[in-house]
C-alpha positions as CSV (number, residue, x, y, z in Angstrom):
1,X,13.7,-30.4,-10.2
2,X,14.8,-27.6,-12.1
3,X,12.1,-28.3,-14.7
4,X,9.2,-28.5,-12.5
5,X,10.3,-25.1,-11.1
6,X,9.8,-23.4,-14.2
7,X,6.6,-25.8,-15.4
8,X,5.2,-24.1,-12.0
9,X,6.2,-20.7,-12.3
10,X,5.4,-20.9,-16.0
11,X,1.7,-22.0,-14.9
12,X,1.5,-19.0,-12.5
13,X,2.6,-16.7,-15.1
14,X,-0.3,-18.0,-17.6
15,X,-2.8,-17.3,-15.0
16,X,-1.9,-13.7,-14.3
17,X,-1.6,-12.6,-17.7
18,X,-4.9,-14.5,-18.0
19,X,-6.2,-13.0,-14.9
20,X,-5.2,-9.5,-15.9
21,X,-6.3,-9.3,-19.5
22,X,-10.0,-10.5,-18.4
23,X,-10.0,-7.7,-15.8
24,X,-12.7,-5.3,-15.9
25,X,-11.9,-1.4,-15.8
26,X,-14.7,1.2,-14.1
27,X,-15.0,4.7,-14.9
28,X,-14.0,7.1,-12.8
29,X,-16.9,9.2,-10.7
30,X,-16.6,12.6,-8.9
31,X,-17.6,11.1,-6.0
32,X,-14.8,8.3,-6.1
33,X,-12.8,7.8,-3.0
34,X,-9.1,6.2,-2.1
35,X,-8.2,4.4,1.1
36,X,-11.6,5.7,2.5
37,X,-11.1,9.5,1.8
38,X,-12.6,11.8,-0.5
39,X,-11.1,12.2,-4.0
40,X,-9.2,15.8,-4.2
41,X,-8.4,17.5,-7.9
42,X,-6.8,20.7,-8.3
43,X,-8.1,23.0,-10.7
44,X,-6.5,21.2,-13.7
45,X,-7.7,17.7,-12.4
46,X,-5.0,16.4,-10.8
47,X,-5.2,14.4,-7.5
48,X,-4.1,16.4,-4.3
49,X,-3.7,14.9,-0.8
50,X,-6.6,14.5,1.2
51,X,-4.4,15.4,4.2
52,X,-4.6,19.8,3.9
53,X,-4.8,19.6,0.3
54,X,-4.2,23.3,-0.4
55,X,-0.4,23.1,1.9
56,X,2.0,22.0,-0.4
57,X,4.1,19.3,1.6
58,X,1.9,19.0,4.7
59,X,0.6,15.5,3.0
60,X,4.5,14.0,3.4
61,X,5.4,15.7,6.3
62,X,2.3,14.6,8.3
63,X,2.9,10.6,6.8
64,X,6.7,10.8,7.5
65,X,5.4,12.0,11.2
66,X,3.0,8.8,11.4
67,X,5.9,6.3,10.5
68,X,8.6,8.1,12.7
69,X,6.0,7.5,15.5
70,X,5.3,4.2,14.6
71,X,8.8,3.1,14.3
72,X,9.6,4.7,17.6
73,X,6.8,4.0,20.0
74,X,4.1,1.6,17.7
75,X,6.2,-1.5,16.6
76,X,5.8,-5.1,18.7
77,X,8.6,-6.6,19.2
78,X,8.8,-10.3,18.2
79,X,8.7,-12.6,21.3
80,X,11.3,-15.2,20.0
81,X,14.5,-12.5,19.1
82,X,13.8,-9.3,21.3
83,X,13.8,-7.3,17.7
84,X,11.2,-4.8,16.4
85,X,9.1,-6.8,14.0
86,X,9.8,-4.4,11.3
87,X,13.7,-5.8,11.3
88,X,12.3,-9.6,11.5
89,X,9.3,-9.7,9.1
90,X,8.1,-8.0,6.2
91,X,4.3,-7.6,7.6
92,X,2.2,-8.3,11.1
93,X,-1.0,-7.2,12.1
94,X,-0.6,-3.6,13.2
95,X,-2.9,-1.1,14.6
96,X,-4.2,-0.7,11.1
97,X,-5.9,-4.2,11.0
């Protein structure tokens, strides 16, 4: 049993690094977006929140203000225990889906 395991994960293995090393890489445009927003560079190029890009910490204050919320008011809770789903699973179909 113990061999098959590994012939398995050995077989997943083979097709990742195959997968991965066949992968194709684009260059980057100006116009190039992330998660549906606008890319954002500072003056020397580097990638700023799309949230108030030019207040330094509004980005993580605002997305530790979503998840507070969320965890507060947004989560189901899971018929079959009474428990946030958060506690029970690792992902459900939120709002977000």
């Amino acid at each position: 049993m113990r061999n098959k395991i590994q012939q398995i994960l050995l077989a997943a293995l083979s097709f990742f690094i195959t997968y991965l090393s066949s992968a194709q890489t684009i260059q980057r445009k100006t116009t190039d977006s992330l998660g549906g927003h606008k890319v954002v560079n500072d003056a020397s190029g580097k990638l700023l929140s799309w949230h108030q890009p030019s207040v330094p910490g509004a980005a993580y204050a605002y997305v530790s203000g979503l998840a507070a919320e969320f965890i507060k008011t947004g989560t189901p809770i899971d018929p079959k225990t009474g428990l946030p789903l958060y506690l029970v699973t690792c992902c459900f179909e939120g709002p977000h889906i």
